[in-house]
NUVOPA-118027 format. One record per residue: x, y, z of N, C-alpha, C, O in turn; residue in three letters. Coordinates in steps of 0.1 Angstrom, whole numbers, plus 5000, padded with zeros to 4 digits. Example, Ala and Ser with C-alpha at 12.3 -4.5 7.8 and 13.67 -1.06 7.14 Angstrom:
<recs>
513249435078512349555078513249675078514249675085ALA/512849785071513749895071512950005079513450115080SER/
</recs>
This chain:
<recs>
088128986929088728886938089128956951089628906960UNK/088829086949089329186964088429106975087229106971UNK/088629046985088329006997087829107008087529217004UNK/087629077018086929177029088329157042088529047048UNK/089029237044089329207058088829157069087629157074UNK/089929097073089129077089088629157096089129267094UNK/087429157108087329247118087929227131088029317140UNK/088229107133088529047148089528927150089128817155UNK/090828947146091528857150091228697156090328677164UNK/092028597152091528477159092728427158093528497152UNK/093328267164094028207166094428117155093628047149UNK/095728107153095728017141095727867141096427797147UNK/094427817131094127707134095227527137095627457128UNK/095327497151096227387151097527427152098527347151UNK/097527567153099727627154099627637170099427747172UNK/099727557184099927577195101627597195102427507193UNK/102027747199103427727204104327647203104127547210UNK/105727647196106727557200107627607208107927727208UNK/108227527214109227557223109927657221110627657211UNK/110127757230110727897225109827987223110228097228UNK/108528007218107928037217107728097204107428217203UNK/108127997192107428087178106127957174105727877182UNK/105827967167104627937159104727847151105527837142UNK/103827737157104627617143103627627134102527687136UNK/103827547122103127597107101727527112101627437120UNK/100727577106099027517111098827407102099127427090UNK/098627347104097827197103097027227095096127317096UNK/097227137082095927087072095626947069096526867072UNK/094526897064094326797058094226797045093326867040UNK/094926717038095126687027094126607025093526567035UNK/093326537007093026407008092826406990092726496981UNK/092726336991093326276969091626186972091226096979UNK/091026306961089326196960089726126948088826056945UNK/090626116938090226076928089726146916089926266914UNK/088926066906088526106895087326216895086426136897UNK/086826306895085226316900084726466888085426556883UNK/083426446885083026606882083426716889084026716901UNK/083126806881083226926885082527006896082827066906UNK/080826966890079527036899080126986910080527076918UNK/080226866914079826806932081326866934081226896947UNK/082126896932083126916943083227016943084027046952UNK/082627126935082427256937081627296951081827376960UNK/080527206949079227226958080227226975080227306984UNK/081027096973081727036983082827146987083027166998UNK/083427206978084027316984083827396991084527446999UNK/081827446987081527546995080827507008080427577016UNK/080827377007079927337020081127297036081027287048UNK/082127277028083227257032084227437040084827457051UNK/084027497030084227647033083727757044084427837051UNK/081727697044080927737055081427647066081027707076UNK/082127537069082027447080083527497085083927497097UNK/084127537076085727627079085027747088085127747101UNK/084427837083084227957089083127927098082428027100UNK/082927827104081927787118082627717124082127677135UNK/084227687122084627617132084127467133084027407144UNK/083927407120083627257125084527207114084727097110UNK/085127317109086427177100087327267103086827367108UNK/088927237102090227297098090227327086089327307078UNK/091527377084091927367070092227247063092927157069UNK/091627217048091027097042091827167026091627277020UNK/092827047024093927047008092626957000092526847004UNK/092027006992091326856978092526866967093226966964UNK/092526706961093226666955092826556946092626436949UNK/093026606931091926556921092326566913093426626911UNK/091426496899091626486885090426506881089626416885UNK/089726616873088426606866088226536856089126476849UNK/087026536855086226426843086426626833086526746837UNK/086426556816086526696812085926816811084926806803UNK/085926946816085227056823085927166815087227156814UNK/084927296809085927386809085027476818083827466820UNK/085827576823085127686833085727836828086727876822UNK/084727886834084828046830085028136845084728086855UNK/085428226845085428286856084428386856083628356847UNK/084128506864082828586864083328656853082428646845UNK/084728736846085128796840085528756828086128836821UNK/085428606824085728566812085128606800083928646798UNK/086028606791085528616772084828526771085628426771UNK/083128476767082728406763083428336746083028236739UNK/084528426744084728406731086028326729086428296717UNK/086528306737087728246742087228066745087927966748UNK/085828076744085527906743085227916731084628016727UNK/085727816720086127796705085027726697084727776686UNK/084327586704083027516706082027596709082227706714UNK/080827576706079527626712079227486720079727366720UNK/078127546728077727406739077427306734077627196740UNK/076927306721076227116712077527076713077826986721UNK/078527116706079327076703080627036712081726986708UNK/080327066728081227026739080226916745080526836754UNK/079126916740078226776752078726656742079126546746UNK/078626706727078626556715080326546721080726466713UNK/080926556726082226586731082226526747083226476753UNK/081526526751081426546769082126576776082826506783UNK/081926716775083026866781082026896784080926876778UNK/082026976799081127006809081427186806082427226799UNK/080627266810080727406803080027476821078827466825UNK/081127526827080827576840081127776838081927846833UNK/079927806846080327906850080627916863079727876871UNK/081827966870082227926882082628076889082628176882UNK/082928086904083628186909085228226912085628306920UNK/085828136904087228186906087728306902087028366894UNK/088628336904089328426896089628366882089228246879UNK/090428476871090628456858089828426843088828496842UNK/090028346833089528416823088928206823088428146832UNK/089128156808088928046806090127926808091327936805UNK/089427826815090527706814090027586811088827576811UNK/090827456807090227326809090727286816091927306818UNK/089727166825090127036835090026976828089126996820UNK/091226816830090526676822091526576829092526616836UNK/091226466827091926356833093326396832093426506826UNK/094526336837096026376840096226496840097126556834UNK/095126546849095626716856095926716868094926646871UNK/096426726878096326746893095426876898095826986893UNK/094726876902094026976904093727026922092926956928UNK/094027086926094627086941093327266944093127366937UNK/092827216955091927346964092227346976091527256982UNK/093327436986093227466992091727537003091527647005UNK/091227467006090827577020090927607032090827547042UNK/091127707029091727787041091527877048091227967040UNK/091427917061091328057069092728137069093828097074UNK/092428227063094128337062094328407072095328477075UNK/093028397079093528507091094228417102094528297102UNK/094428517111094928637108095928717106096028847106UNK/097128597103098628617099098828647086099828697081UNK/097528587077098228537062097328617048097428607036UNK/096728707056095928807045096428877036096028987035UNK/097328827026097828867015097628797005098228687005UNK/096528836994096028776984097528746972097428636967UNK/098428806970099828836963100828716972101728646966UNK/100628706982101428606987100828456987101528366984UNK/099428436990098828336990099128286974099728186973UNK/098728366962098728266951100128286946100528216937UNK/101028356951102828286952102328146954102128066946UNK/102128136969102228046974101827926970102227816975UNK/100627936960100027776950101327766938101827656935UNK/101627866934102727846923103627786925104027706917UNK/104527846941105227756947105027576949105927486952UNK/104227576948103527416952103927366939104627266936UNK/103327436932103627326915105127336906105627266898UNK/105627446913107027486908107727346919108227246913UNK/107827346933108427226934107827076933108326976939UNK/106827086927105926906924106626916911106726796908UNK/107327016898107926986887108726956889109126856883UNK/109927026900111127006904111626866910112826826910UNK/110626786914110926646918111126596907112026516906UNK/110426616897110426556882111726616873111926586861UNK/112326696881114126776869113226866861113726866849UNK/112226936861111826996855111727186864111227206875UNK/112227266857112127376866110927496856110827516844UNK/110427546866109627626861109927796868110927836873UNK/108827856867108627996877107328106872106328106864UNK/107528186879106328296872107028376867108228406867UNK/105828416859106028556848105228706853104128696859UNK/105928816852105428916857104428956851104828996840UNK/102628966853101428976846100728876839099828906831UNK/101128746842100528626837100728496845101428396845UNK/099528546855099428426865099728286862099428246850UNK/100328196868100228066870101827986868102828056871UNK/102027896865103927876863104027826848103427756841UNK/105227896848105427906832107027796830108027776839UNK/106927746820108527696821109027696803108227726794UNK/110227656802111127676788111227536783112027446787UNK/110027516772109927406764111527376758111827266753UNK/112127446758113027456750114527396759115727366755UNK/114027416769115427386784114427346794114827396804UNK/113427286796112627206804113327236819112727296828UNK/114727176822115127166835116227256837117327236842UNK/115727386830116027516837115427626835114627626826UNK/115727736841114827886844115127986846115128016858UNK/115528076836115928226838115228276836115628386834UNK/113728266834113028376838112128386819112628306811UNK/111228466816110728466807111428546798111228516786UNK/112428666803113328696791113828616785113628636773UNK/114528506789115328396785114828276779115628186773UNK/113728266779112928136773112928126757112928226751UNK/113128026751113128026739111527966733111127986722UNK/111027896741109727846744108827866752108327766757UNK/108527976756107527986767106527926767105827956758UNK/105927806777104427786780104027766790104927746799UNK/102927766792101927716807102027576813101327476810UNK/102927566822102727426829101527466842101027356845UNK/101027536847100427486860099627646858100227746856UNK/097927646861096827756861096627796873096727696881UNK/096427916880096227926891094427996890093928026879UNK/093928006898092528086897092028066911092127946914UNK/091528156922091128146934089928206933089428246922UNK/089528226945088028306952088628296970089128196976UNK/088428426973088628436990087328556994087228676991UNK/086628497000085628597008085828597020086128487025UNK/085828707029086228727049088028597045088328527054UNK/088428607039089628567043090028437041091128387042UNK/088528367035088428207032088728157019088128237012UNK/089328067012090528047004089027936995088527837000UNK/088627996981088327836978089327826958090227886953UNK/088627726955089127706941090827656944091127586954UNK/092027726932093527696937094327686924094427766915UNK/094927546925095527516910095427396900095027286903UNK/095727436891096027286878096827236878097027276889UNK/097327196876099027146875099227036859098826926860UNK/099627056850099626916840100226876840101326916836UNK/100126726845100726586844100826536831101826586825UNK/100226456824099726376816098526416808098126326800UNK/097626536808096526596803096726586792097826566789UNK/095526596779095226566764095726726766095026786774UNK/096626776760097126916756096226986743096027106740UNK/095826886737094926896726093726966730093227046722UNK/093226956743091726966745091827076751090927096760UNK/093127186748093127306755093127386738092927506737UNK/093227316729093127466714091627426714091027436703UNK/090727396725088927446721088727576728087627616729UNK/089927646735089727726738091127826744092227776746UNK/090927946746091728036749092228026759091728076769UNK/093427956761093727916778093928046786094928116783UNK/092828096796093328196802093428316794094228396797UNK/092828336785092828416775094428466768094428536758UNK/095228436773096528416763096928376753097328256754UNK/097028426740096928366729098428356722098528316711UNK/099128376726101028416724101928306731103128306729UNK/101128226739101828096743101127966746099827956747UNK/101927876747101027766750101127646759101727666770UNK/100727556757100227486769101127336774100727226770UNK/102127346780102727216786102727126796102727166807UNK/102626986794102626896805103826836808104726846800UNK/104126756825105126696822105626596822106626536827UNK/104926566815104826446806105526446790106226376783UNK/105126556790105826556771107326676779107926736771UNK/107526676788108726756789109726616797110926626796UNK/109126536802110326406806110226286802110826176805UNK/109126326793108926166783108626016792108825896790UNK/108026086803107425966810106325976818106026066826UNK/105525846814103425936819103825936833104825876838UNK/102626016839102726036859101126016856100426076848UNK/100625896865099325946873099126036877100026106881UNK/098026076879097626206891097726146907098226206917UNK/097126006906097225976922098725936921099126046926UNK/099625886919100925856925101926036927102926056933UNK/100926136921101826296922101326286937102026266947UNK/099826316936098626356944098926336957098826426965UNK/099526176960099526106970100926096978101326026988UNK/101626166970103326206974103526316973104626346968UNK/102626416976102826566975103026616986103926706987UNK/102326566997102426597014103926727015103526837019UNK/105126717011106226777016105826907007105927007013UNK/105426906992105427016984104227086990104327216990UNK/103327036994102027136999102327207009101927317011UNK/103227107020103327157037104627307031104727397039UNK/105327317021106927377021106027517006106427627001UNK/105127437005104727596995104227717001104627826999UNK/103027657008101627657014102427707037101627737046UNK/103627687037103927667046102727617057102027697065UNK/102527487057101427427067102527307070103627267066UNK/101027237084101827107087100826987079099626947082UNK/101626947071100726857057101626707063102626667057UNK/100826647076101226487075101526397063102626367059UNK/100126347058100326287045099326367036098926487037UNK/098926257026097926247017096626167022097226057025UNK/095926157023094426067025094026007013093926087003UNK/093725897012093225847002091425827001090925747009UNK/091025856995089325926997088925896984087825946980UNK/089525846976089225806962087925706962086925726955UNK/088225616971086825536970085325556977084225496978UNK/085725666981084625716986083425826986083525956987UNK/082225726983081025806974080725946985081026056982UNK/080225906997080026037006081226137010081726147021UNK/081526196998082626277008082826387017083826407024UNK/081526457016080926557024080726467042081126507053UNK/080226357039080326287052081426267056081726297068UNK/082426207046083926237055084726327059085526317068UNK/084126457049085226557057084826627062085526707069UNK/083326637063082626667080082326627089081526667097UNK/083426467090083026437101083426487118084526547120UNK/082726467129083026547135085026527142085526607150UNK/085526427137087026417141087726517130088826557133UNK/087226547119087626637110087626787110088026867101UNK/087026797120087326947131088326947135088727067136UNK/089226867141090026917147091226997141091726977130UNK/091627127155092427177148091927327141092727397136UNK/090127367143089527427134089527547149090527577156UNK/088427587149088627717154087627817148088027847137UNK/086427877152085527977144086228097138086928187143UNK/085828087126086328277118085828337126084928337134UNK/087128437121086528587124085728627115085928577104UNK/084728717116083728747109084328817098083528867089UNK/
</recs>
């Protein structure tokens, strides 16, 4: 997941000056597609990623719920999927080898599943602060819910205490440790793809077909079984605007609603979906 430095400084996309002269936070577009596979929004990430680093889009938040998928990273335990493949299609679980970071995970319906892309340059090139910075996002989307979470030192993603749900001293202190929220990226020249999970309402069940993340010493929570009341994905998705813009420090207007929409490569290339963008630095 080591990245390439920049070579040539650029301007941060959509931060013109504020008064005084500091920097106001850059401008993204959010947009909630809805339900969708895995393959096409992958593809869409990356076609989306090249149009970032050419200067014909900004920075672009997706915001989603998968149809059920499990993925591997380049580095995963093949052995950490529990199923062999007959037995995930008689199932219809999709079996991805993908480029993120990390080990194995599942997507499935009542996940939030959020992909930042982004140009980091050339203020924001710290790979350690960037995936703070997704953690942060899901740490305060629980916290609207009384649910507090945080990280653990050597086990990516946010963890919280089944046991005290709406509080957090830390993993010493847990009497229940598990996984509310997966992180896993990919950044090449500085460009942001993949991001996080978040569980809402997800079948928790459909994570013992496999090694979450290859951790076998804790397990897997939504919050849903931590406040005893279901959440859509689109009613999180679509009121997240404040948690994305205050994690992610960007300027996150709203949410877009893109759910009913079959072409979405046409929409978020379109040419008013540039603005704000700006060519990479190489």
């Amino acid at each position: 997941m080591a990245p390439s430095p920049p070579t040539a400084p650029v301007d941060p996309a959509g931060a013109p000056p504020a008064p005084g002269g500091a920097p106001r936070p850059r401008r993204a577009r959010a947009v909630w597609l809805g339900r969708r596979r895995y393959a096409p929004i992958h593809d869409l990430q990356r076609l989306l990623v090249e149009a970032r680093a050419e200067g014909r889009v900004g920075d672009t938040i997706l915001l989603l719920e998968h149809d059920p998928v499990i993925t591997l990273g380049p580095r995963a335990n093949p052995e950490h999927v529990l199923l062999d493949a007959r037995a995930l299609t008689e199932r219809d679980i999709d079996l991805v080898a993908t480029g993120r970071g990390g080990d194995v995970t599942y997507h499935g319906p009542g996940q939030l599943v959020c992909y930042p892309l982004l140009d980091l340059k050339p203020d924001r090139c710290d790979v350690r602060k960037y995936v703070r910075s997704l953690a942060e996002v899901m740490i305060l989307i629980a916290r609207e819910r009384h649910v507090e979470g945080g990280t653990v030192e050597g086990m990516i993603g946010v963890w919280i205490d089944r046991a005290a749900p709406g509080e957090w001293g830390g993993a010493a202190w847990a009497r229940d440790l598990a996984k509310l929220g997966a992180i896993g990226v990919r950044l090449s020249r500085w460009l942001t793809m993949h991001g996080f999970a978040l569980n809402l309402a997800v079948d928790l069940e459909a994570f013992n077909l496999i090694v979450p993340c290859g951790i076998r010493d804790h397990g897997v929570a939504s919050l849903h079984e931590l406040i005893g009341r279901r959440l859509t994905v689109a009613e999180v998705a679509l009121a997240s605007a404040p948690q994305l813009a205050r994690g992610l420090d960007l300027e996150v207007a709203g949410v877009e609603d893109l759910s009913a929409v079959d072409d979405l490569a046409g929409a978020l290339l379109a040419p008013e979906a540039g603005a704000g963008g700006g060519r990479s630095a190489p």
